[in-house]
N, C-alpha and C positions, 0 to 999 in steps of 0.2 A: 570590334569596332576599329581597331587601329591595330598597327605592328608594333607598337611597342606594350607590353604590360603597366610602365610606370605612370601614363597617363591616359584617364577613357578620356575621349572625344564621343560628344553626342552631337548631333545636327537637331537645333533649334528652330530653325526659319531658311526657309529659303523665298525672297518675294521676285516674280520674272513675269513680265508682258507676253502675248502672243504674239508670236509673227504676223506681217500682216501679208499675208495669201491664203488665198481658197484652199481647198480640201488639207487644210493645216493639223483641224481637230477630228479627233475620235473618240466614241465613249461606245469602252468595249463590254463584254458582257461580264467583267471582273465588278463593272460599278467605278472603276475608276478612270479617269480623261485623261488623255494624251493631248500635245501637242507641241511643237517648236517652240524653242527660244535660241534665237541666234543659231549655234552651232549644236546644243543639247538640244536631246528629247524629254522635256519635264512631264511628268504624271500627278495628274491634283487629284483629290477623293473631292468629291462635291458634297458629301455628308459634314468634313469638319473644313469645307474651304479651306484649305492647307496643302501647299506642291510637298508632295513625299519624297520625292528624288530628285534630279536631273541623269540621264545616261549620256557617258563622255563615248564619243568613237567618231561620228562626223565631221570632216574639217571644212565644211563649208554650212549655207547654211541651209537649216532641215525646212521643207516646201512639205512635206507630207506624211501624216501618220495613219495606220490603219489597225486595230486592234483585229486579232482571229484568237475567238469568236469577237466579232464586233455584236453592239446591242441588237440586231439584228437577228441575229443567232441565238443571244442567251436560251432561249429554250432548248437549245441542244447542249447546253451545256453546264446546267444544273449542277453536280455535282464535282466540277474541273478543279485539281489542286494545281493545274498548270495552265497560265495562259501566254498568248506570244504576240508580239506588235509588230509589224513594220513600218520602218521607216525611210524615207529617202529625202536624197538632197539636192541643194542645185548642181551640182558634179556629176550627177546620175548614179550614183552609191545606194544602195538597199541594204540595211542592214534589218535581221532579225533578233529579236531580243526572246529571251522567256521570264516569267513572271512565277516566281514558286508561291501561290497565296498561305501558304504552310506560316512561314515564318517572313513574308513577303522581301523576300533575295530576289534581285534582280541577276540574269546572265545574257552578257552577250553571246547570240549562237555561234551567226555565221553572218560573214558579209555577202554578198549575191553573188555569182561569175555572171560574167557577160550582160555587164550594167549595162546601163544607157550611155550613150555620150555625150547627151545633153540633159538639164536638170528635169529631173521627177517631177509630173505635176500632178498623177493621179495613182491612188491603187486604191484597186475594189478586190474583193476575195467571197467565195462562194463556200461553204463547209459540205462538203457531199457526206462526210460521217465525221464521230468523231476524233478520227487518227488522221485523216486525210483531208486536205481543200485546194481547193483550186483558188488564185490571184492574179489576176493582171495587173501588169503597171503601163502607165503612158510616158512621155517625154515630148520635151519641148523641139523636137525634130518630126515629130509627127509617127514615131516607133510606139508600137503596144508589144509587150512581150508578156506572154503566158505562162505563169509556173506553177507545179504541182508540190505539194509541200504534205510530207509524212510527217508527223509525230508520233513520239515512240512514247509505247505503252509503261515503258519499266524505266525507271530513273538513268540507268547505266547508259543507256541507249541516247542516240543524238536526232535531231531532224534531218529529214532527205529532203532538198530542195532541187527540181530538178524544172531547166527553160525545156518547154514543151513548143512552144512557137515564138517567131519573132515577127509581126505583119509590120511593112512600112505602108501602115494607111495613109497617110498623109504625108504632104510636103512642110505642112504648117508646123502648127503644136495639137497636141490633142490634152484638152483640159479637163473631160471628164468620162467615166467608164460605168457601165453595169455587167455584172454578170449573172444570169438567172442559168437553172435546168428548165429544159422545155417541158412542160406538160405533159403526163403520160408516155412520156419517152424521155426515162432513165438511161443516161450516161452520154449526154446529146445537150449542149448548152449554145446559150444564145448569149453575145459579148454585144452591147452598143456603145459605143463612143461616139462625143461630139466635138469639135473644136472650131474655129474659126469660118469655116463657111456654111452654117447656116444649116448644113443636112445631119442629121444624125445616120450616122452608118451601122447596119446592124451586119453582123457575122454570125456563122453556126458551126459549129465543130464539136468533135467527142471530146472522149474522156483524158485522151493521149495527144490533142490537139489539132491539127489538119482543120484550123479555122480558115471559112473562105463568105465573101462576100455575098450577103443574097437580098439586101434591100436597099434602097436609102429612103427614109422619112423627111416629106416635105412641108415647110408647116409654119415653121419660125425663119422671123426676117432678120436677124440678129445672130450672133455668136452662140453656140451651146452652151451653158455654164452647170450645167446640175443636168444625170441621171440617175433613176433609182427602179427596177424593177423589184414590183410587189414579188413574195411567196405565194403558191399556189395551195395555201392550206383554210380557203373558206369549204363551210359544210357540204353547197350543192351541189351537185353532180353538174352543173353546167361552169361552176367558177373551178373546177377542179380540172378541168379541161381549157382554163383561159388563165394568164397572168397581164400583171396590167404595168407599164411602163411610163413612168412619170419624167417631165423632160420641163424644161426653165430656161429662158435666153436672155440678152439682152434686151430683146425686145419685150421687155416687161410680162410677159405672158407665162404661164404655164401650160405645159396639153400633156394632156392622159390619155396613152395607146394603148388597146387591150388587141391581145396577141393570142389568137383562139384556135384552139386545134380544127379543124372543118371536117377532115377526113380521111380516108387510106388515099394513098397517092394513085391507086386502081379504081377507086371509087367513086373518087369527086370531079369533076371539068367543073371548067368555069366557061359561063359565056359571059361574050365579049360584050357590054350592054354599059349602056352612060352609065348605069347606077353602080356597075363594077370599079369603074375608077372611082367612085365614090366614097364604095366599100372600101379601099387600100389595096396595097399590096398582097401579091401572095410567091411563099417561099416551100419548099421541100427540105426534111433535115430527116434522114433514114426513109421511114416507109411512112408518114407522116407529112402531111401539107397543110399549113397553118396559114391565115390571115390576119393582117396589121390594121385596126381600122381606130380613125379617133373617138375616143369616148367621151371627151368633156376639154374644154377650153375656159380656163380658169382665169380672169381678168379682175386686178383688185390692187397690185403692187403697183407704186405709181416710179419706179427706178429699177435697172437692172435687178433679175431675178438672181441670186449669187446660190440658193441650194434650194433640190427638194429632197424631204424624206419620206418614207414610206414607213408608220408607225409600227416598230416591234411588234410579231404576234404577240395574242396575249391569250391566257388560257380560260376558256368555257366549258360550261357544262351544258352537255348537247344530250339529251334522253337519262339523265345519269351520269353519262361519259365526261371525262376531262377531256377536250380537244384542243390542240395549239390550233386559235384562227388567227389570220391577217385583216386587221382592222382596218374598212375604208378610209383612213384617215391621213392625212398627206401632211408634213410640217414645210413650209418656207419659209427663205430669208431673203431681204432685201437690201440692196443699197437705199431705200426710203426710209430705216431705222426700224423697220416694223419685224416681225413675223406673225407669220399669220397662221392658224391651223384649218386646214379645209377638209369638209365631209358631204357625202349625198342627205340630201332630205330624205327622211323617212317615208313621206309621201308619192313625192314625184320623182326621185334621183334626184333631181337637179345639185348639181356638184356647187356647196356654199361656202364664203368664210365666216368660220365659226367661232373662232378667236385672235385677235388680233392683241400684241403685245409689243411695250417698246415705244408707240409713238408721243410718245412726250418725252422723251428725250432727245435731249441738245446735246449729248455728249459724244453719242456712240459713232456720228458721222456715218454713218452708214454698218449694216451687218453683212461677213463676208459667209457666214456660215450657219444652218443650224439643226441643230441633233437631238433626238427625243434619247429620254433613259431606258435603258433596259425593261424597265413595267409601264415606259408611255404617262408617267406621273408626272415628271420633268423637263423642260426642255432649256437646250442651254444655246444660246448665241454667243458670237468674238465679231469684235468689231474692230473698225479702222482704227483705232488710238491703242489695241493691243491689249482690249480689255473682253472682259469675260461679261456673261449676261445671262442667269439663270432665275428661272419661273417654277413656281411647282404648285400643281393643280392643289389645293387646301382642300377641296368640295368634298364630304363624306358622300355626297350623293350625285350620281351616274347623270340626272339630268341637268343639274346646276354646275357649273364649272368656276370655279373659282383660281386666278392664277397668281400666285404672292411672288414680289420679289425674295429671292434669297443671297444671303452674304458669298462671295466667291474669292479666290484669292486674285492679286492684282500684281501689277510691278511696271516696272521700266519697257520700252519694247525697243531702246535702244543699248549702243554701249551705258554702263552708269560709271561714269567719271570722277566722284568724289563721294565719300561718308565720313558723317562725325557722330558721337554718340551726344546727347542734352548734358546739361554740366554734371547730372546727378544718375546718368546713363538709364535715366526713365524711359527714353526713345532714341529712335535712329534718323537722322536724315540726311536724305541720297539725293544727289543731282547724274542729271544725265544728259545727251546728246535727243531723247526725244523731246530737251525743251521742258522738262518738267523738277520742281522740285518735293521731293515727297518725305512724308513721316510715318516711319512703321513703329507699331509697337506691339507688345502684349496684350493680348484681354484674358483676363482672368474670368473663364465659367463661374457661375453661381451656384452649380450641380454641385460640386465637390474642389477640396482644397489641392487637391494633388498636383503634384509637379505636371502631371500628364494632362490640364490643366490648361496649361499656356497654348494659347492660342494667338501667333502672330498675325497680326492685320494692318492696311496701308489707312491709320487716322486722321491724315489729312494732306491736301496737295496746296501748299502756301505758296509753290510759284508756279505760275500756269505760262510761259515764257513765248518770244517769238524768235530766240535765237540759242542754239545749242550752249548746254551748261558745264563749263569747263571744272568749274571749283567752288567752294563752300566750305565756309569757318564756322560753327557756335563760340557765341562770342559770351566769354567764361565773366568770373564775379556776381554779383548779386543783381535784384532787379528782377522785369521782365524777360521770358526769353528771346535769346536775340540770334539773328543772324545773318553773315554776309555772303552775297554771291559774288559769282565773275563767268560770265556768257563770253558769248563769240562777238562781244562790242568791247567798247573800253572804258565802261562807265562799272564802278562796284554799286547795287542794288543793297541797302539794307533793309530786313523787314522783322518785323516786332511783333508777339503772338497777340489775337485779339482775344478778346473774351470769352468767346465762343469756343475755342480750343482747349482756355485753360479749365473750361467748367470741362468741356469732356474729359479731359486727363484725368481728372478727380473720379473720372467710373472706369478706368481703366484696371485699377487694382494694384500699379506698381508702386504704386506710393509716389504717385506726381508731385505732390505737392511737397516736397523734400525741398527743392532747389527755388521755391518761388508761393511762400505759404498765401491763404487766402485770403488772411486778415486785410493783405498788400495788395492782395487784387481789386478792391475797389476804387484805387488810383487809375484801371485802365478801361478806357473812357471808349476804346475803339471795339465795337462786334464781330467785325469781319472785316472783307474786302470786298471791291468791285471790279471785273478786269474789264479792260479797257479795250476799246474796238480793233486795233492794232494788237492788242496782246504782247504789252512792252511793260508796260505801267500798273501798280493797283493801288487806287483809288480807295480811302478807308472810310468805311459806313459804322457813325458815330450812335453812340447808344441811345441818345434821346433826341436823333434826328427824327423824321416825321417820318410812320410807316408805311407811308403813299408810296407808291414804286415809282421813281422819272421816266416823265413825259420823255420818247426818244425819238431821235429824228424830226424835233421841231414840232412835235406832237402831230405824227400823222395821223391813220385814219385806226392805227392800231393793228393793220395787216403785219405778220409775221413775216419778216423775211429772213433771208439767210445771212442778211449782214448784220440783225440784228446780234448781240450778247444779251442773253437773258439777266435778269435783274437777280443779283445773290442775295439767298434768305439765310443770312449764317444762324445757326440753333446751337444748342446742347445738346451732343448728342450719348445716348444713354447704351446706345450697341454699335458697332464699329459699323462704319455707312458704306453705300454701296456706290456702284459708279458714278452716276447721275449728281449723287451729294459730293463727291469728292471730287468732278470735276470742273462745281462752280459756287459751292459754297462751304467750302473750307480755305480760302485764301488768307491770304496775312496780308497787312496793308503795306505798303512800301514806306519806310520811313524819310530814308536817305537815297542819297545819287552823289558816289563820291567821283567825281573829274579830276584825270589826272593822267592816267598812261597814255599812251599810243597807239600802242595798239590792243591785240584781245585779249581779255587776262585771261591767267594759265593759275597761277595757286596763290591760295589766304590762306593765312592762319593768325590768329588771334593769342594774346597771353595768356596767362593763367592765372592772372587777378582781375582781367578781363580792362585793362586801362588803352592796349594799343590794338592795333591789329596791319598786320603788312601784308601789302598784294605784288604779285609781279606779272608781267603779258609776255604775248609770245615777242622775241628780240632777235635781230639778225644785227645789232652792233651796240656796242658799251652803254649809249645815253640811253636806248629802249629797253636795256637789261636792270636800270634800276630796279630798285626794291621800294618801294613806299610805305611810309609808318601813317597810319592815321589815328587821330586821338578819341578814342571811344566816349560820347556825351556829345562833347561839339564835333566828331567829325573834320575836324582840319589836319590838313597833310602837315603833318610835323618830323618830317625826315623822306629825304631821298638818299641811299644807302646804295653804290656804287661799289661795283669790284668786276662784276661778272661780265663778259661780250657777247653771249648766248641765253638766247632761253632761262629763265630760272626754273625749275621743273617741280622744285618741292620748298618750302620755309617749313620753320618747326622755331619754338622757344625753348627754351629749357625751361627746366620745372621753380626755376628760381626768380625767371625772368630776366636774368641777369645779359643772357645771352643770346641771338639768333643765330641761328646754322642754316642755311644758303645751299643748294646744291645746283647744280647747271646741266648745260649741252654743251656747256664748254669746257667739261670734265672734272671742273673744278670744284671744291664748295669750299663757302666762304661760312666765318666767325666773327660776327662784329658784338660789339658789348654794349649793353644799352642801359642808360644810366639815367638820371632824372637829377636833377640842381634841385635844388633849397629854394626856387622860385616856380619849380613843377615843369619846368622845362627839359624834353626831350634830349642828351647828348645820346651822337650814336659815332662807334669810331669800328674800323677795319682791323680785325687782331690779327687773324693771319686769313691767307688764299691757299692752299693746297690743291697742287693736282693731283686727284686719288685715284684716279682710275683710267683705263685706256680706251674706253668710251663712254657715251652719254650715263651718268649719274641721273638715274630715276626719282631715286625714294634717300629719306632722311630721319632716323629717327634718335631720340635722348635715352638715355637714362636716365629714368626715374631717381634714383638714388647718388646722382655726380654729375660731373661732369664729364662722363663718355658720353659718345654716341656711336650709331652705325650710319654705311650708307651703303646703297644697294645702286649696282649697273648692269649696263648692255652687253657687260664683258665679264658675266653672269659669275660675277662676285660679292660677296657680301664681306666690309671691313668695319671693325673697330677701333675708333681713334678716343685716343685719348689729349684732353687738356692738363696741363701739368704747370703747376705754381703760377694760373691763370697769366699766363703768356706764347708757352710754348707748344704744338699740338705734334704727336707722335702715335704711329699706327702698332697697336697694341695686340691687335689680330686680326686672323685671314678666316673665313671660312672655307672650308675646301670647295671647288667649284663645282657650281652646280648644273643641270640638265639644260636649262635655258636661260635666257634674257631674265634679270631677277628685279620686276617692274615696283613691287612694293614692300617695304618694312617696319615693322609695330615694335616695339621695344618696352615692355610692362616689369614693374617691380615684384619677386617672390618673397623675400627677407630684409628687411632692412637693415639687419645685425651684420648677414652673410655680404651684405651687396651682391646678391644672386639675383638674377633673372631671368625674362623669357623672350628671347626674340623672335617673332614669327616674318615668316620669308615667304613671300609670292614670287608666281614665276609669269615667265610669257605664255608656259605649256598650260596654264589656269592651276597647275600644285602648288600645295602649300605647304609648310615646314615650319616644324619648331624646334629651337635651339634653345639650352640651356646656359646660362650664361654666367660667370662668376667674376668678379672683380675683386683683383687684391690692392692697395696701395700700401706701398714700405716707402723709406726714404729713399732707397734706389730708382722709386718709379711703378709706375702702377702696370699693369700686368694682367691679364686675362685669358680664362681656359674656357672651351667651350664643347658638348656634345649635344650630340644630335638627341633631340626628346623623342618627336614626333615625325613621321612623314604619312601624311592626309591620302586614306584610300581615294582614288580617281575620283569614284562614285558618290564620294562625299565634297570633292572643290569643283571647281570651276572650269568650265571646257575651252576657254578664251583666258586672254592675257587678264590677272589679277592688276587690277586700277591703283587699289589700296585697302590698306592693312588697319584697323582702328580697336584696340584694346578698349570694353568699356571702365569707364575710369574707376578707379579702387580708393576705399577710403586711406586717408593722409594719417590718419590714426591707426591703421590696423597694420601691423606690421611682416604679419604671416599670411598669407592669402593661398586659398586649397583649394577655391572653383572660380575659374576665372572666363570670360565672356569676348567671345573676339568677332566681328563683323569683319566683313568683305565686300567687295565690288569690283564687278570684272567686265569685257565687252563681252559674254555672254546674255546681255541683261540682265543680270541675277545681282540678287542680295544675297549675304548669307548670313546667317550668325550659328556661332559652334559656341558652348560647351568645353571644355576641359577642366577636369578635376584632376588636382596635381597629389 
C-alpha cells in the first residue's frame, strides 16, 4: 500500500462528480463504470455505490472513457482476469489502462502515438476475438483515427496497439462513432459517424484499414448525437444476414437503419424505380452489396436526444442450445430528464416506449448519457449537475417490469475548495466551485460488523448556492451543529442543522450523537429548508408550520414551470438518499448574514471552544486585507485585525485559542493574540509579521501540543516556526524541497509526552506526504527534527492541486494515537479520506 513499512495507508472514500460531457461514461463488461472527474479517470462498482480508484496520468481534462470489453461484449468475455479501458482528453491524449480483476491492480499501459490535436470526443471499439479488437476515436477537428489493439495471452507480454487509418471526415467535430462487422463477411467492417451536419456518414473497410466512403444517411434535421449498431446474433436466418443501426439527434427523434445483405455483387441490379429511393441506399464491401433502408422512427423525447444504446446480448436457450442473442431493445437518454427503454410489439412490430424513467425529477437538469449493465438488469444515466442515476429492473418476471431507484456514489463535479471534519469528526463537509455544499459520511451496513463495512455516502447538501464556494468553518463548542460559508460575494452565510439531519445521523452508525445528544434536540424547532428562487438564500420550514405546500407565483393555475423551485419535504432518512433527495430536501436553513468585507471571501475558521470565528476576502491593499472576528450567538463583528496588504489565504487558531496565525499573498503571516477582559470583551493585538517565504504562503497549520506551527508555499517549501516565551517567533525547521507548489498542510498530535507529530503536505502535483515530527524545548530554545513517514502512491492521491489538508479530530484525552483519519480536497473534484495506522 505504501513505500514505507512503518505506516499502512488504506483509502477509505473517495466522493467525485461526473464531468459534464457526452460519451464521458462506460460500463464495461468487468461490472464496473468508468468515467471523468476533472483530470482522473475514476471507476465506481455500482453493486456497493463506492469510486474504487481514481487513475493519475491526464493533464487536462478526461472527455471520454470506453471499456474493451465494454458491456456489449461481456459475452465474449466470461471468463477475463484482464480487462483494459480507454480513455482520452481535451488535449487529444489516449491513454490505455489494464485492470488485473485477480487482486484488482490497476496499470497504466501505454499512451496512444499519433493522438489527435484537438480534444477526444468519441471512441467506440469492436472485439473481433478475444486477444484482438478494433477502436476508433474521433476529435473535435473532424479526424477519426482507427486502431488495432492486441492483447497478450501470458502476463509477461505487453499490448500491440497499432493506427491502421487516419480519415479527416470532416471539417467540423465529429461527436459520435459505431463500429460493427458487416454481415456474412468476416474481416470487412462498417464505421458510421455523426457530427454537426445533420448526415451520418457511413465507411467500410477491412481488417488492416483502407476505410473509404460509401453512403451518407439522410434523415435527421439536427446534429448527430448518439450511434449504436446492433450485433448480428438473432436466431433467423434473415436477421443473421441484417444489422440494425440506431442513430439520435437534436432533433428529438430517434431512427433505426437496418443494413441488409441483398446479394453477390454478380447477382443483384437494381432498378432505378421511385420505390428504390425509398428503399435507401445501396453500397458494395468485397463481393457483397448490402442495402441501408429505415426501419422505425422513434418519436417520444420531448429535448435533444444525448444517447442510444443497443441492449447487451443476452443468453437463450434456442432447441436446448445456449445462444447469445441481441435483444430488440434500444436504451435512450434525454436532455427532458427522462430515459426511456423502447421495443417492437409482439404483434405488429410497431417499435414502442416501454419504459420511461427519471421524469419526476427536478434535479438532474437534463441526461447527457445512458447505459444498460452487462445482463440488461440495470441501467445507469449522468446528468448535468455531475451526478449519477441508476435503475434496476426488481421484476422476477419477464412480463412485468419493475424499475427501483438505486444508491450511487456522488460528489463535486467542480474544483472543492475547502473541508472541515463535524466537531466530533462524525462527518465531512466540503464546499466547492460547482456552488454546492455537501456532507459525506459513513453508513454502517446492517449485514455485518466489519471494518469492510463502511460504506461512504454524500448525506446531505445544506447549501445549494448561486455563486461559487470559496471557504467553510465548523463552528466548534457545544450546541447544535453549526456552520459558516464565504462564496464568490461578501456576505458570510451561517446555517444551523435542522431536524431532519440530525434524526438521520442517529442511523448512520458513527456514533452521531457524541457532539450534540438527543435529549437537546427537542430545542430544534427547524425541519429543514426551503431554497429560494434565485438560489442565494434558505428559507427554514418550522416544525408545526402547516403541511399545505405554498401557493407560488401568486397562486396560479398550478402549471409546472421551469421557474418554479419545488417545495422541500425534508424526512428522516433511514438509508443514505439518492439524488433527487439530496438535491432539495436536505438543506439547512440559513441562520445568519454577516456584512462586513469588500469584497469575496477567501478563508474562515472558527475557535476551538467555538466563541469566535474570523473571515478574510480576496485583497489587492492593506484595509481589504483585514481579518474579521465575529462573536458566535450574536454574530457581531467584534474585531478588525490588520497587518497583511495581500490576499489572506489561510486563518487557523491554535488549540488554546490564545492565538491566530495569518498567512498571505504578501508572503507574510501574521501572529496576533486574542484575549478576552473581565467584561467578555474581545482584545486582539499584532505580535509579530514575519516574512517566511519567497512566494505566496498557501496553507497554515498549529500544533496540537504548543505553540509551533508550519506553513506551506509556492516556493514548494514547508517551514517550522516556533513561538518562544510568547513574544518572539523563530524558524526552527526546513523541510527539504519538494516536487511542486505545496498548496496544503494538516498538522495532528501522536504523543503528548514526546511532543511528536504528524504533518501531512499536499502538493500542486495532487501528492501527498507525511512527515514525522518531534519537538524538543530546553532553555536554550526549542528545536525540531523531522522524517519523512509516508509518500502517498499516485493512484491513491489526487491528480490536480491538493485545496486542503484536514486531520479528523483526536480525543484531548487520549494521549497516544495509532489509527488516525485524514481527508482531502483537491481541483480534481474529489474527496478523499485515508486511513493511516501508525
Amino acid at each position: 500500500m505504501s513505500e514505507n513499512a512503518k505506516i499502512e495507508a488504506k483509502r477509505v472514500f473517495i466522493g467525485a462528480g461526473c464531468n459534464r460531457v457526452v460519451n464521458n461514461v462506460s460500463w464495461g463488461a468487468s461490472g464496473l463504470v468508468s468515467f471523468g472527474a476533472q483530470n482522473a479517470v475514476a471507476i465506481f462498482c455500482p453493486k456497493t455505490a463506492q469510486i474504487r480508484t481514481t487513475l493519475p496520468g491526464h493533464k487536462a481534462s478526461v472527455n471520454c472513457t470506453h471499456w474493451l470489453p465494454s458491456s456489449k461484449f461481456a459475452f465474449k468475455a466470461k471468463n477475463w482476469d484482464r480487462h483494459y479501458l480507454l480513455s482520452g482528453d481535451s488535449d487529444g491524449i489516449i491513454i490505455l489502462w489494464e485492470l488485473s480483476t485477480l487482486n484488482n491492480n490497476w496499470r497504466h499501459v501505454l499512451q496512444l502515438p499519433l493522438s489527435h490535436k484537438k480534444g477526444v470526443t468519441c471512441i467506440t471499439a469492436y472485439m473481433v476475438s478475444e486477444t484482438d479488437a478494433m477502436f476508433a476515436s474521433a476529435s473535435s477537428d473532424g479526424v477519426v483515427n482507427v486502431w488495432d489493439v492486441s492483447f497478450p495471452s501470458l502476463s509477461t507480454e505487453e499490448c500491440k496497439v497499432l493506427c491502421l487509418e487516419s480519415i479527416c471526415a470532416d471539417s467540423k467535430a465529429i461527436v459520435t462513432l459505431s463500429l460493427a462487422e458487416l454481415p456474412q463477411n468476416p474481416g470487412r467492417f462498417a464505421l458510421a459517424f455523426g457530427g454537426l451536419d445533420n448526415k451520418i456518414k457511413l465507411y467500410c473497410g477491412e481488417r488492416t484499414g483502407k476505410f473509404t466512403s460509401v453512403c451518407e444517411l439522410k434523415g435527421h434535421t439536427d446534429w448527430i448525437r448518439s450511434l449504436d449498431f446492433s450485433l448480428p446474433l438473432n436466431s433467423t436466418e434473415e436477421s443473421a444476414n441484417s444489422i440494425m443501426l440506431v442513430s439520435s439527434s437534436q432533433d428529438k427523434v430517434i431512427r433505426i437503419w437496418k443494413l441488409v445483405l441483398v446479394g453477390d455483387v454478380g447477382s443483384w441490379r437494381r432498378e432505378i424505380t421511385l420505390a428504390s429511393y425509398i428503399e435507401g441506399p445501396v453500397f458494395v464491401s468485397g463481393t457483397f452489396t448490402y442495402q441501408i433502408s429505415v426501419e422505425s422512427v422513434l418519436i417520444g423525447h420531448e429535448d435533444w436526444v444525448y444517447s442510444v444504446e443497443w441492449q447487451p446480448p443476452v443468453i437463450d436457450s434456442i432447441d436446448g442450445r445456449l445462444i447469445n442473442h441481441q435483444p430488440l431493445s434500444i436504451l435512450s437518454a434525454s436532455m427532458d430528464k427522462t430515459m426511456m427503454i423502447w421495443r417492437p410489439e409482439k404483434k405488429t412490430g410497431v417499435w414502442v416506449n416501454v419504459v420511461c424513467v427519471g421524469e419526476l425529477s427536478h434535479c438532474a437538469l437534463g441526461f447527457y448519457g445512458g447505459h444498460w449493465s452487462p445482463n440488461g438488469l440495470s441501467i445507469l444515466a449522468h446528468g448535468y449537475g455531475g451526478s449519477f442515476h441508476l435503475w434496476r429492473n426488481v421484476s422476477s418476471s419477464k412480463e412485468a417490469e419493475n424499475w427501483q431507484m438505486q444508491k450511487v456514489p456522488s460528489g463535486h463535479f467542480a474544483a472543492v475548495t475547502d473541508i472541515t471534519w463535524a466537531r466530533t469528526g462524525e462527518y465531512l463537509l466540503s464546499v466547492s466551485h460547482d456552488q454546492t455544499t455537501r456532507v459525506f459520511s459513513s453508513w454502517k451496513n446492517n449485514e455485518g460488523n466489519e471494518v469492510e463495512d463502511e460504506h461512504w455516502h454524500e448525506l446531505a447538501r445544506p447549501q445549494v448556492h448561486g455563486h461559487d464556494i470559496n471557504c467553510v468553518a465548523m463552528v466548534q463548542g457545544k450546541g447544535n451543529h453549526r456552520f459558516v460559508s464565504g462564496a464568490e460575494e461578501k456576505v458570510v452565510r451561517v446555517f444551523e442543522a435542522p431536524l431532519s439531519f440530525l434524526k438521520t445521523l442517529n442511523h448512520t452508525g458513527t456514533g452521531g450523537e457524541g457532539s450534540f445528544p438527543e435529549d437537546l434536540q427537542g430545542d430544534v424547532q427547524v425541519l429543514g429548508a426551503n431554497m429560494s428562487a434565485l438560489g442565494l438564500s434558505q428559507k427554514p420550514i418550522y416544525l408545526h408550520s402547516s403541511s399545505e405546500p405554498l401557493e407560488r407565483n401568486g397562486g396560479g393555475e398550478g402549471l409546472e414551470t421551469f421557474e418554479t423551485v419545488p417545495e422541500a419535504a425534508p424526512a428522516e432518512l433511514k438509508e443514505p438518499p439518492i439524488e433527487d433527495q439530496l438535491a432539495f430536501h436536505t438543506l439547512w436553513p440559513e441562520s445568519h448574514k454577516l456584512y462586513g468585507h469588500g469584497n469575496e471571501l477567501f478563508s474562515l475558521c472558527s475557535d476551538h471552544k467555538g466563541n469566535l470565528v474570523a473571515s478574510s476576502c480576496k485583497a489587492q491593499s492593506p484595509s481589504m486585507a483585514e481579518i474579521w472576528l465575529w462573536e458566535v450567538g450574536t454574530w457581531k463583528a467584534v474585531g478588525r485585525l490588520q497587518s497583511h496588504s495581500l490576499t489572506v489565504t489561510h486563518l487557523e487558531f491554535s488549540y488554546d485559542d490564545t492565538l491566530l496565525l495569518s498567512v498571505s499573498r504578501d508572503r507574510h503571516f501574521s501572529v496576533f493574540s486574542i484575549q478576552r477582559t473581565d467584561n467578555g470583551e474581545v482584545c486582539h493585538k499584532l505580535m509579530a509579521k514575519v516574512e517566511a517565504h519567497k512566494r505566496i504562503i498557501w496553507a497554515c497549520s498549529w500544533n496540537p501540543f504548543g505553540h509551533q506551527f508550519a506553513t506551506s508555499s509556492r516556493d514548494k517549501t514547508v517551514k517550522i516556526w516556533s513561538i518562544e516565551n510568547n513574544t518572539r517567533i523563530k524558524q526552527v525547521l526546513a523541510l527539504p524541497q519538494f516536487g511542486s507548489s505545496v498548496t496544503a498542510v494538516a498538522w495532528t498530535g501522536l504523543d503528548r509526552k514526546e511532543k511528536s507529530g504528524c504533518v501531512a503536505v499536499g502538493m500542486e502535483s495532487g501528492l501527498i506526504e507525511l512527515w514525522n515530527i518531534k519537538i524538543r524545548e530546553t532553555e536554550e530554545g526549542t528545536t525540531a527534527t523531522a522524517d519523512l513517514a509516508l509518500r502517498l502512491e499516485p493512484f491513491m492521491c489526487h491528480v490536480s492541486a491538493v485545496n486542503r489538508l484536514a486531520w479528523r479530530p483526536i480525543d484531548k484525552y487520549e494521549s497516544n494515537q495509532s489509527l488516525l483519519r485524514l481527508t482531502s480536497c483537491g481541483d480534481d473534484n474529489c474527496v478523499r479520506v485515508f486511513d493511516f495506522k501508525f
